[in-house]
C-alpha distance (Angstrom), angle and dihedral (degrees) to the residues before:
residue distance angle dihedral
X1 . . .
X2 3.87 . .
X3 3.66 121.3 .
X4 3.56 87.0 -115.1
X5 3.74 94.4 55.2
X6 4.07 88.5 47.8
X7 3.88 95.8 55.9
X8 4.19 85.8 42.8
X9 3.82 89.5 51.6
X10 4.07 88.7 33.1
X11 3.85 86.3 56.9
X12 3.50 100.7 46.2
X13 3.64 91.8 49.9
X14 3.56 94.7 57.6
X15 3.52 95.0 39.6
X16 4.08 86.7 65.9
X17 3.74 93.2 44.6
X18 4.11 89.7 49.5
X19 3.83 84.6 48.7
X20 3.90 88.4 50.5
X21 3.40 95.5 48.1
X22 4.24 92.6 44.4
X23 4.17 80.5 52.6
X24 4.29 92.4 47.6
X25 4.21 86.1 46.9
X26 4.17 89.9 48.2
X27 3.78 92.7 49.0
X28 4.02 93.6 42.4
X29 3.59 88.7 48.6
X30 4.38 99.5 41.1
X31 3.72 109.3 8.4
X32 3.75 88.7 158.5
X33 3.93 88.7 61.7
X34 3.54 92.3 32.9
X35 3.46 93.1 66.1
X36 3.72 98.9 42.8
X37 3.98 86.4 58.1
X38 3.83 93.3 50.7
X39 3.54 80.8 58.9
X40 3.76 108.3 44.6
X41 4.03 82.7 40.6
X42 3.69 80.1 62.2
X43 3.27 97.9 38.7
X44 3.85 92.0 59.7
X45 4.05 89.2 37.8
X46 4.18 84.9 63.5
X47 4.00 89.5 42.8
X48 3.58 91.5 56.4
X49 4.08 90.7 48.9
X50 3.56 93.4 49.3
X51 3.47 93.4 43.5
X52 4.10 91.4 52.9
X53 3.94 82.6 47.8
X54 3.52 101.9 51.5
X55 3.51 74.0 56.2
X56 3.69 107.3 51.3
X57 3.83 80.9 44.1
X58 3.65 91.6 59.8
X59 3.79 96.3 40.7
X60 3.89 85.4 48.1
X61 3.63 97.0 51.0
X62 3.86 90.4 46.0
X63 3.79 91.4 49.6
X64 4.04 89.7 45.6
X65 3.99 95.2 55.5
X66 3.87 99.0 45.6
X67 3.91 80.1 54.5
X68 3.31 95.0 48.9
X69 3.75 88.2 44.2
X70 3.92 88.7 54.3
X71 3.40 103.2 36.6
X72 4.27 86.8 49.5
X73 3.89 84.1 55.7
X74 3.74 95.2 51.4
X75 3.56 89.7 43.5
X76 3.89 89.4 54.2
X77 3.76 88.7 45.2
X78 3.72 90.8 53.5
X79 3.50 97.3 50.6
X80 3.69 84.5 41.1
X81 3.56 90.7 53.0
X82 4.08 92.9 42.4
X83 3.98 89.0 55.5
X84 4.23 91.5 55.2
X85 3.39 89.2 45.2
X86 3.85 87.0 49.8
X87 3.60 99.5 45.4
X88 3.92 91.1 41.2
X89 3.35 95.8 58.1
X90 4.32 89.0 42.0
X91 4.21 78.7 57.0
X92 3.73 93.8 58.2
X93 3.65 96.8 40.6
X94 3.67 86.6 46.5
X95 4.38 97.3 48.7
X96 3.58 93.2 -113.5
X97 3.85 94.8 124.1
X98 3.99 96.5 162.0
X99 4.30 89.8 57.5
X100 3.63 83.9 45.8
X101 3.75 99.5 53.1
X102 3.91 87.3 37.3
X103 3.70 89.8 48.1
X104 3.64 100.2 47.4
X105 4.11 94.4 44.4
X106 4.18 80.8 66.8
X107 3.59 88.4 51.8
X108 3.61 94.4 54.3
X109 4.19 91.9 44.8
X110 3.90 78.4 49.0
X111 3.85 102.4 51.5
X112 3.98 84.9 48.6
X113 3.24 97.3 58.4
X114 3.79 92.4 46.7
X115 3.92 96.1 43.3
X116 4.43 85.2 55.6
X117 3.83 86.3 38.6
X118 3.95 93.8 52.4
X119 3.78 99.6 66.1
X120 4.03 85.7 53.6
X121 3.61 87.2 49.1
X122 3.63 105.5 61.6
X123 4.23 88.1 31.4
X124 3.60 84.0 61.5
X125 3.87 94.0 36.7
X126 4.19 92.4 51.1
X127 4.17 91.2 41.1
X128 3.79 78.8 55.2
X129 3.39 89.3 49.9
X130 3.59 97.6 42.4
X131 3.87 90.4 59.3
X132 3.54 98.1 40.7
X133 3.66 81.2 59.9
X134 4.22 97.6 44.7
X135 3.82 90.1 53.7
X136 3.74 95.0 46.7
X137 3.58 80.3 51.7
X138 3.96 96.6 53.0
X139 3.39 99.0 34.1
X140 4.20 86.2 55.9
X141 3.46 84.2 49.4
X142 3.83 86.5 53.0
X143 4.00 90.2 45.0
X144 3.54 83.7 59.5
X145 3.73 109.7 46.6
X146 3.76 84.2 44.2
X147 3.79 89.5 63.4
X148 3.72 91.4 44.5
X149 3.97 92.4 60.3
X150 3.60 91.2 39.8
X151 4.08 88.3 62.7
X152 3.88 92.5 29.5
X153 3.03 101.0 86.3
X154 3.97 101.1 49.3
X155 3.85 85.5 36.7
X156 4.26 85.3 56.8
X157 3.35 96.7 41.4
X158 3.95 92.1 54.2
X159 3.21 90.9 44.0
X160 3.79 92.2 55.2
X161 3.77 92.8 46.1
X162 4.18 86.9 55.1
X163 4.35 81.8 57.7
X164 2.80 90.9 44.2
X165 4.25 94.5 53.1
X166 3.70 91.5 31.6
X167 4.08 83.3 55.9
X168 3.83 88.7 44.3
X169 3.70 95.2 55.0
X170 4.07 87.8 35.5
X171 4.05 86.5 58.4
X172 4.27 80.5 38.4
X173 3.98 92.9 65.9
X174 3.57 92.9 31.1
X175 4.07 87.4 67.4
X176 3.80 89.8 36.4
X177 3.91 90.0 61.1
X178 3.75 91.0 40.9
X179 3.24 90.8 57.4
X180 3.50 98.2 43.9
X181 3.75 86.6 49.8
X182 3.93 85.3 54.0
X183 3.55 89.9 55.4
X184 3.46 93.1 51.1
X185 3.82 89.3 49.7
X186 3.77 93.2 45.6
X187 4.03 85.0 56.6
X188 3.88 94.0 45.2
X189 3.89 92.9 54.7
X190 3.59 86.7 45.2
X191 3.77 95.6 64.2
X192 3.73 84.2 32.6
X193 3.96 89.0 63.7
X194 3.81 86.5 43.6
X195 3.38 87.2 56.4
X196 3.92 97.0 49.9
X197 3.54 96.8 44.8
X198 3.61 82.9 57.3
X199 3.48 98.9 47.9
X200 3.85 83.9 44.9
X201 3.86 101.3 51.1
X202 4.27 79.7 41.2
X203 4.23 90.4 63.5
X204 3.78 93.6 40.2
X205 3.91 88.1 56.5
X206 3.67 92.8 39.4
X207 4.02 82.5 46.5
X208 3.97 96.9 47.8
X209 3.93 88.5 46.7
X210 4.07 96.3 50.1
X211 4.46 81.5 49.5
X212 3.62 81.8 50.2
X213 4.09 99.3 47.8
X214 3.92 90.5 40.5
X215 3.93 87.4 49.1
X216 3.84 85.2 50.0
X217 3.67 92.0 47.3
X218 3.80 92.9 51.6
X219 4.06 85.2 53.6
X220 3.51 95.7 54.1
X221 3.47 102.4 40.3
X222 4.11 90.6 53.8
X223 3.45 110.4 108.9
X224 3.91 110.6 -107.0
X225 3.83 116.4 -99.2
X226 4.28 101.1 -132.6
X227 3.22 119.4 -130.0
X228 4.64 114.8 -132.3
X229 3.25 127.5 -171.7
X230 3.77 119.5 -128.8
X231 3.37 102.1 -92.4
X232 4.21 88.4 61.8
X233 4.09 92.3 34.7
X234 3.93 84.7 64.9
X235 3.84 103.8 42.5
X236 4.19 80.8 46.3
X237 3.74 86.1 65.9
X238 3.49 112.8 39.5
X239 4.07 82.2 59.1
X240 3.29 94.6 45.9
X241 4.26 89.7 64.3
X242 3.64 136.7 -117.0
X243 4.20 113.9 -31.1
X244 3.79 91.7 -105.1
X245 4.21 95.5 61.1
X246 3.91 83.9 62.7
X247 3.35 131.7 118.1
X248 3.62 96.0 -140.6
X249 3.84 114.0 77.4
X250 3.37 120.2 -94.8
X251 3.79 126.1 -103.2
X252 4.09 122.5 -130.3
X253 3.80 94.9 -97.1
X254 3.81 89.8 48.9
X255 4.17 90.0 56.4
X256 4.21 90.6 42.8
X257 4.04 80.4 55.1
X258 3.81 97.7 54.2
X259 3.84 93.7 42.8
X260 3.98 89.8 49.6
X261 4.22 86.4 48.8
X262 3.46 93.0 55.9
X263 3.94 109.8 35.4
């Protein structure tokens, strides 16, 4: 095979399996109309064999009378011929040579007639024939088809209920592994909250210990308080003035003081 037959053959083969996969997409999409035009389509399929056998049937019929219409002449002409030869042979048995003669010369014209008629005889007997045969032929063919679109229709419509079924438990294990998925999904975000609240409860530690290092901090970086004996306590405050020029409040005995000072 040449290359160039290969692509042709190539192209033709994909063309059918594009135009079964346009015809899978139309019934998917409409099976309700789908079916309908299967059966009109076969509808007008059986219209088209009837037709051609109404046809044949005519053709046949036509065929059938002009043999019948040459056959019943050669028939004639062989009786014809038969009754001649009878009364020829009557003439010579009876002396009457000249009838005889006379009567046998029309039996010859008469047997050449027949003899050129008898090949268009049996042509038009086998054509007859022939077309008796071609519209049996069609008009099985008819038969047929007819019983096809008689069970089409019950044979579509189961076969539409299966789609529809197969679709049903399609759409069936589509939910199952949706839900399955789902589950799968409600398990991931379950570890995914674990996770969280881990990384949650993680920053609230790490949170609480940078309050606690800051609080530190502030500790250490508070100057120191120094610690006097008593000696330095009490020369700290006589110079830091009477009790009532403090800046800490003053105590009970320090406000009996003032009032006795000034009365």
């Amino acid at each position: 095979m040449g290359i160039l037959s290969f692509f042709n053959e190539f192209g033709k083969v994909k063309f059918q399996q594009a135009g079964q996969s346009i015809t899978q997409a139309i019934v998917a999409w409409d099976p309700e109309t789908a079916t309908q035009a299967e059966i009109e389509e076969m509808i007008g399929q059986l219209d088209k064999i009837t037709q051609e056998a109404g046809q044949a049937l005519t053709m046949y019929q036509r065929e059938q009378k002009e043999a019948d219409a040459i056959h019943g002449s050669y028939d004639r002409y062989m009786q014809a011929a038969q009754l001649l030869n009878s009364q020829s042979e009557q003439s010579k048995q009876s002396g009457n040579t000249s009838k005889a003669q006379s009567l046998e010369q029309s039996l010859n014209k008469l047997l050449d007639d027949m003899e050129r008629m008898k090949p268009e005889v049996e042509r038009e007997v086998r054509e007859a024939e022939e077309a008796k045969e071609y519209y049996a032929e069609v008009r099985g063919l008819a038969e047929t088809s007819a019983d096809k679109l008689k069970q089409a229709r019950s044979q579509l419509e189961q076969a539409r209920r299966d789609m529809k079924r197969a679709e049903v438990d399609k759409q069936r294990a589509a939910d199952r592994a949706v839900r399955s998925e789902r589950l799968a999904g409600l398990r991931q975000d379950t570890s995914s909250m674990g996770i969280a609240l881990q990384a949650m409860n993680k920053q609230a530690e790490e949170a609480r210990a940078k309050a606690q290092a800051s609080d530190l901090k502030a500790k250490l970086l508070a100057p120191t308080e120094q610690k006097h004996d008593d000696n330095i306590k009490a020369a700290l405050e006589i110079v830091a003035g009477p009790s009532h020029l403090r800046l800490e409040p003053p105590n009970a005995s320090d406000r009996l003081r003032r009032l006795q000072l000034t009365s």
